[in-house]
C-alpha positions as CSV (number, residue, x, y, z in Angstrom):
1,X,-23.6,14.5,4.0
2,X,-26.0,11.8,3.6
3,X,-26.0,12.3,-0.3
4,X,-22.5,12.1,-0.6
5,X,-22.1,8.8,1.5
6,X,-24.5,7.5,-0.6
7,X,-22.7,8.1,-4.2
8,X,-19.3,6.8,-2.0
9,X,-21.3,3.8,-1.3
10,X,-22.3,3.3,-4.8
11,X,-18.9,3.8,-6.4
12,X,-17.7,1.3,-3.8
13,X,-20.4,-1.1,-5.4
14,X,-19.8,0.0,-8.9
15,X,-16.1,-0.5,-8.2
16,X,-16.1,-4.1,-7.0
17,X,-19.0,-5.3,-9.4
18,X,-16.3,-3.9,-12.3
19,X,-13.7,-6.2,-10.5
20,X,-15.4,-9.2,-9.3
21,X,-12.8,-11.2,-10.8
22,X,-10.1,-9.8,-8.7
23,X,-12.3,-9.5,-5.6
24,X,-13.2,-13.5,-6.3
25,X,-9.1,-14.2,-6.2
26,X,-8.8,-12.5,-2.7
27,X,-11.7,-13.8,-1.2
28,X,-9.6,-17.4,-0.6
29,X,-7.0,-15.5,1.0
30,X,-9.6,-13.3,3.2
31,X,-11.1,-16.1,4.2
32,X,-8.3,-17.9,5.6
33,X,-7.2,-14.7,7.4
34,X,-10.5,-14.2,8.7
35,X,-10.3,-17.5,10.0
36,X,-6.9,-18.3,11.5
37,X,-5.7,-14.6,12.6
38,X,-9.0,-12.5,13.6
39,X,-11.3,-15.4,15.0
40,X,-9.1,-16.7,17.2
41,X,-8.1,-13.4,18.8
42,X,-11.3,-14.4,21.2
43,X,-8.8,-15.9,23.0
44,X,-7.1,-13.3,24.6
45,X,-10.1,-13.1,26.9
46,X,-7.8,-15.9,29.2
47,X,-5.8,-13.2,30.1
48,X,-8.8,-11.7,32.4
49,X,-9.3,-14.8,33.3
50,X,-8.5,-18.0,35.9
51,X,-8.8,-19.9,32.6
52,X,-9.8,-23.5,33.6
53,X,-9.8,-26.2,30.6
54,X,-12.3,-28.1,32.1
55,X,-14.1,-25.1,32.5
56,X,-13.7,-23.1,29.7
57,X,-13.2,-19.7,28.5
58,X,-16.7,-18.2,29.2
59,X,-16.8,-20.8,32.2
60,X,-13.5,-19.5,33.9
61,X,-14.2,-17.5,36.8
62,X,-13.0,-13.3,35.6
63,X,-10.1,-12.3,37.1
64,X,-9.2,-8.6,35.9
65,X,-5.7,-7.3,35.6
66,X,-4.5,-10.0,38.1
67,X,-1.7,-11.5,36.1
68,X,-0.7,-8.2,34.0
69,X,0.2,-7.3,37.7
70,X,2.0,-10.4,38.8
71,X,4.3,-10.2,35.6
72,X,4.7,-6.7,36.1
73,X,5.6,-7.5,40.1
74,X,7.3,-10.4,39.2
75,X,11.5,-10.7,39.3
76,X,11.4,-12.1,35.9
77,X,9.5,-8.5,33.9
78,X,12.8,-6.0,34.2
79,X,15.2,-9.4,33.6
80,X,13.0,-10.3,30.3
81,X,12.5,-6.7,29.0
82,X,15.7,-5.9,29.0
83,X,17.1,-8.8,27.5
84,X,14.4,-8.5,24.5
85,X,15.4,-5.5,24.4
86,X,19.3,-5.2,24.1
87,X,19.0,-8.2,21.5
88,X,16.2,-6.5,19.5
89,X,17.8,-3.3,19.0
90,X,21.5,-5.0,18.3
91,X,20.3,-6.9,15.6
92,X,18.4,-3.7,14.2
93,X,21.7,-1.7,14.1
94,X,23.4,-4.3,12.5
95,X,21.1,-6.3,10.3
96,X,19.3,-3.3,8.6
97,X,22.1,-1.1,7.2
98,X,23.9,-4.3,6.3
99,X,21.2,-5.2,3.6
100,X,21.7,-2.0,2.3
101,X,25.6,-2.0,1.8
102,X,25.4,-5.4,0.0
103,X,22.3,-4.4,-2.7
104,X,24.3,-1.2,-3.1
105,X,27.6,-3.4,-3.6
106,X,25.7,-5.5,-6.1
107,X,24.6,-3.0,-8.1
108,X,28.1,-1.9,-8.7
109,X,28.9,-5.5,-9.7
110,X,29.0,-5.7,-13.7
111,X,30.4,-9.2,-14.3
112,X,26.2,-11.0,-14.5
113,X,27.9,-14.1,-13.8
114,X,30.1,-13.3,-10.9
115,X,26.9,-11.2,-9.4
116,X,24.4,-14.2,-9.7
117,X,27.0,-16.4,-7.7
118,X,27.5,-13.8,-5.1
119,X,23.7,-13.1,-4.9
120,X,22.7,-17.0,-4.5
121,X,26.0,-17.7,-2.2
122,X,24.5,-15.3,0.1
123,X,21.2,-16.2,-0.3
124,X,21.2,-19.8,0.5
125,X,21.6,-19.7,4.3
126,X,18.6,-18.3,4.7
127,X,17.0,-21.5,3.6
128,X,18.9,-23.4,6.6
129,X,16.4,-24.7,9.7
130,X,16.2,-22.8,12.7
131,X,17.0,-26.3,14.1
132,X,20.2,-26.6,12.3
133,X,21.8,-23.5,12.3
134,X,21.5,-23.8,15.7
135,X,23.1,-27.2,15.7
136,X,25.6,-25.8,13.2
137,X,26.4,-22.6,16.4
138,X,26.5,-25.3,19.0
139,X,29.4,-27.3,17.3
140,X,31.0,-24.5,15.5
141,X,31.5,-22.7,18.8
142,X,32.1,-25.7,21.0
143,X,35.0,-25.6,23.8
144,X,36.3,-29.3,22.8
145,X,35.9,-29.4,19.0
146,X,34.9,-26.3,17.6
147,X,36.3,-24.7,14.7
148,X,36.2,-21.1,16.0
149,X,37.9,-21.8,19.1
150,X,40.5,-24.0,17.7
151,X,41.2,-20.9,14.9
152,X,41.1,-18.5,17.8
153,X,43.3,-20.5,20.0
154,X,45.9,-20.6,17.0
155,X,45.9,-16.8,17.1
156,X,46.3,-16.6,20.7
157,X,43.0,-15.7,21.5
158,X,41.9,-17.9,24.3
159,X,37.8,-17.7,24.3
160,X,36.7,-20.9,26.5
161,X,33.1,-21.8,26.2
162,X,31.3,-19.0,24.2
163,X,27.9,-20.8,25.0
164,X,28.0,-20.6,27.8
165,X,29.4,-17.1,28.5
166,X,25.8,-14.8,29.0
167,X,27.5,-11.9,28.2
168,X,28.4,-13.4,24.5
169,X,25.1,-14.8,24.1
170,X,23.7,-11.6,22.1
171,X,26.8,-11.0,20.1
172,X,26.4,-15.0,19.0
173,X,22.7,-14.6,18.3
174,X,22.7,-11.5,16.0
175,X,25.8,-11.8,14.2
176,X,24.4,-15.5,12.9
177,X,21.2,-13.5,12.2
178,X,23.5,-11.9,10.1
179,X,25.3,-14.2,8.2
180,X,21.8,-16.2,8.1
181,X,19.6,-13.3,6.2
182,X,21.6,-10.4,5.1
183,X,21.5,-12.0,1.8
184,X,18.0,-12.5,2.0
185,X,16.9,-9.2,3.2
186,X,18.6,-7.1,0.5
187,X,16.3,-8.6,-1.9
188,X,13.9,-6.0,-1.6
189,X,16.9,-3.2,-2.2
190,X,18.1,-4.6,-5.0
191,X,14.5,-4.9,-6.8
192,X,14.2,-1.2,-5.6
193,X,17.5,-0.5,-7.4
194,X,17.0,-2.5,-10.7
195,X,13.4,0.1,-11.1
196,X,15.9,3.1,-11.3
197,X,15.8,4.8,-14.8
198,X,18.9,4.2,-16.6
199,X,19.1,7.6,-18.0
200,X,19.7,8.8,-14.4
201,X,23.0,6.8,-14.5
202,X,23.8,8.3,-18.2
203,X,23.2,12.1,-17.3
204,X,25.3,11.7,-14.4
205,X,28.2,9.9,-16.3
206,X,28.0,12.7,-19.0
207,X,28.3,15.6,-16.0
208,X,31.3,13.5,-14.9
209,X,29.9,11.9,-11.5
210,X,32.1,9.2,-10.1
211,X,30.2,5.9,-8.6
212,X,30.9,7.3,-5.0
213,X,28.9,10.8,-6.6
214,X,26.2,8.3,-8.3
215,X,25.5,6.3,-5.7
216,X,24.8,9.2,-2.9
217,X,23.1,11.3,-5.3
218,X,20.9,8.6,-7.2
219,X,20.5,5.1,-5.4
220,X,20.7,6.4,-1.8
221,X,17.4,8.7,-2.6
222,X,15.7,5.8,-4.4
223,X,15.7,3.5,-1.6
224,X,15.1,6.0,1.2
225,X,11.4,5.0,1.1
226,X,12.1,1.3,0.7
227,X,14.4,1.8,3.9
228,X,11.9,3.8,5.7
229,X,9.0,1.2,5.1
230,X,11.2,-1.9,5.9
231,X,12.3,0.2,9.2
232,X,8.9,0.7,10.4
233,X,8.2,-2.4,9.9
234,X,10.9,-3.6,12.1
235,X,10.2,-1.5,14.8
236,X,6.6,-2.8,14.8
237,X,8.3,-6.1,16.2
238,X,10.7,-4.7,18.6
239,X,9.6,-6.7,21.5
240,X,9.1,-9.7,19.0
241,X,12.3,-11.7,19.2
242,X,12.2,-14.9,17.8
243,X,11.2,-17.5,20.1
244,X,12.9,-20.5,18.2
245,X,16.6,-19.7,18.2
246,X,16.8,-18.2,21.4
247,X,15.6,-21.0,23.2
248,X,17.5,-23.5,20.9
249,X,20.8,-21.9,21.8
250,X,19.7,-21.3,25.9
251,X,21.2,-23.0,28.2
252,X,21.4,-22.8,31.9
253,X,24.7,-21.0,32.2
254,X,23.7,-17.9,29.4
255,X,20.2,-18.5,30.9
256,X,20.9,-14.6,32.7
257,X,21.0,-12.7,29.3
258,X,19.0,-15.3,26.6
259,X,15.6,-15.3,28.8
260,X,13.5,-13.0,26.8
261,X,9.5,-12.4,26.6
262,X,9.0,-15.3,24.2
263,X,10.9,-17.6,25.9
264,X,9.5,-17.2,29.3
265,X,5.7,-16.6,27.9
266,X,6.4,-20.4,26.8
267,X,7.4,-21.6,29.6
268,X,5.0,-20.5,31.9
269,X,1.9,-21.0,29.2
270,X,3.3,-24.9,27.6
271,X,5.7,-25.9,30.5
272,X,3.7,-24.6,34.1
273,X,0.4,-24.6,32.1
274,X,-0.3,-20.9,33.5
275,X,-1.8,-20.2,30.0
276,X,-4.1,-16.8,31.6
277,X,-0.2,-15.9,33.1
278,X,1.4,-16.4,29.5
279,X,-1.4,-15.1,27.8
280,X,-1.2,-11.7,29.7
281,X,2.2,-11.9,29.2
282,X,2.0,-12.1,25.4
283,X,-0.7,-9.1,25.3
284,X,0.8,-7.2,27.2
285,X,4.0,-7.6,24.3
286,X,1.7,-7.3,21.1
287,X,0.1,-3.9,22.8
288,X,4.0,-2.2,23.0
289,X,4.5,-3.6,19.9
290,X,1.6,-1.8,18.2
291,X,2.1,1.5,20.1
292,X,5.4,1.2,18.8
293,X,4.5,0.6,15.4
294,X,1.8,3.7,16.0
295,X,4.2,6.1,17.0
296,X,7.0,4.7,14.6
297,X,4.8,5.7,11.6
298,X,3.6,8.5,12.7
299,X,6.9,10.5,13.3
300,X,7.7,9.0,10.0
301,X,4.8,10.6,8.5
302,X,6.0,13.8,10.1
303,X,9.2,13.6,8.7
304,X,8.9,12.1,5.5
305,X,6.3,11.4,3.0
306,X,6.4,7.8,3.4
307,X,4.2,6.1,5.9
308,X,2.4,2.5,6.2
309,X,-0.8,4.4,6.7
């Protein structure tokens, strides 16, 4: 055994002195991760602790599981859980197949012209602010002057003021996810699609396959482990709801269904300046979202060959 990690060790060496070039390009990158992701993970300690500026981390007096079980006793945990949670999984069911659909869509699409419009068209609202698409929601879907309600009205479909209904709140937030980064997302499908060997499409014209045939028996199998990587991926964030739109688009009358974890974690930690309270709060959602991640991958692993590790 000790021979054997030995030669490892030296291949290890051997490899990287045969790459030094490539290990030298990384090591910028390394460094900066080193530095602004695993350093400052010190800081969790504040959630063990009554974290006192004046005093400190190490100063601050230890305080154990004290505020894991005042957010876990607190009104606020069920309210915040399951509002993270109904908006997470929406926008899962209906922003991930949706990339899908559209990359399989484009690959049907022969005109290059018409497909490069289409593709950038839906592109380019991914590259509006957080700040104004939320401005953009706020007047698009105002009582007085909005568009959407004026249209609506037209039709005979009174709505009132959909910002400030709660129970539209989650409908509003994922379907301008959607709109915002479909377009976006179905970039890595389509790269997945444009690898597929063209011979693939030729033997299954000449045994007569329609596209319905082609695209269920070739493209469909060729993304499954794009799908299945993205989807893991996704899962690993479950709990992770942006923080910027929700608040943006909060407001004290939808307040019932748009708090969520982020939301109140910055309230109590920037607002109340309970930063051990908000720090627990915010380990407690980065330790689900890694069991999630865990347990995602491996049933994935189970199932399928494709895994993230």
């Amino acid at each position: 055994m000790q021979r054997t990690g030995s030669v490892r060790r030296g291949h290890t060496w051997e490899h990287i002195r045969r790459n030094w070039g490539l290990y030298l390009l990384m090591l910028p990158a390394m460094v900066i991760f080193i530095c602004f992701t695993y350093l400052p993970m010190y800081g969790v300690i504040i959630a063990f602790k009554d974290f006192k500026p004046a005093m400190g981390i190490w100063g601050s007096h230890w305080a154990g599981l004290k505020y894991f079980e005042r957010y876990f006793n607190s009104y606020m945990f069920g309210n915040t859980i399951v509002n993270t949670l109904v908006i997470s999984l929406y926008t899962l069911a209906a922003t991930f197949p949706l990339p899908i659909l559209l990359a399989l869509m484009c690959n049907q699409m022969y005109a290059k012209r018409f497909k490069k419009v289409f593709q950038v068209s839906t592109y380019l609202p991914h590259f509006i602010s957080t700040v104004v698409m939320c401005g953009m929601i706020i007047m698009f879907l105002s009582p007085s002057s909005g568009v959407i309600p004026k249209i609506l009205g037209l039709m005979g479909i009174p709505v009132g003021d959909l910002m400030g209904n709660a129970d539209a709140f989650s409908g509003i937030y994922v379907w301008t996810e959607v709109w915002q980064h479909v377009g976006w997302d179905s970039i890595m499908y389509i790269a997945a699609l444009s690898a597929i060997d063209p011979q693939l499409y030729e033997a299954a014209e000449v045994d007569g396959a329609s596209k319905w045939q082609k695209i269920r028996a070739i493209d469909i199998p060729m993304l499954v482990p794009t799908m299945v990587t993205l989807f893991i991926l996704r899962c690993g964030s479950l709990l992770g709801v942006g923080f910027e739109k929700v608040y943006l688009l909060q407001n004290d009358l939808n307040i019932a269904r748009s708090e969520i974890i982020s939301t109140y974690l910055y309230k109590m930690g920037l607002k109340s300046n309970q930063y051990s309270y908000s720090a627990a709060i915010g380990l407690f959602n980065n330790v689900v979202n890694f069991v999630i991640l865990i347990l995602v991958n491996q049933i994935s692993k189970k199932l399928s060959d494709t895994s993230l590790f």
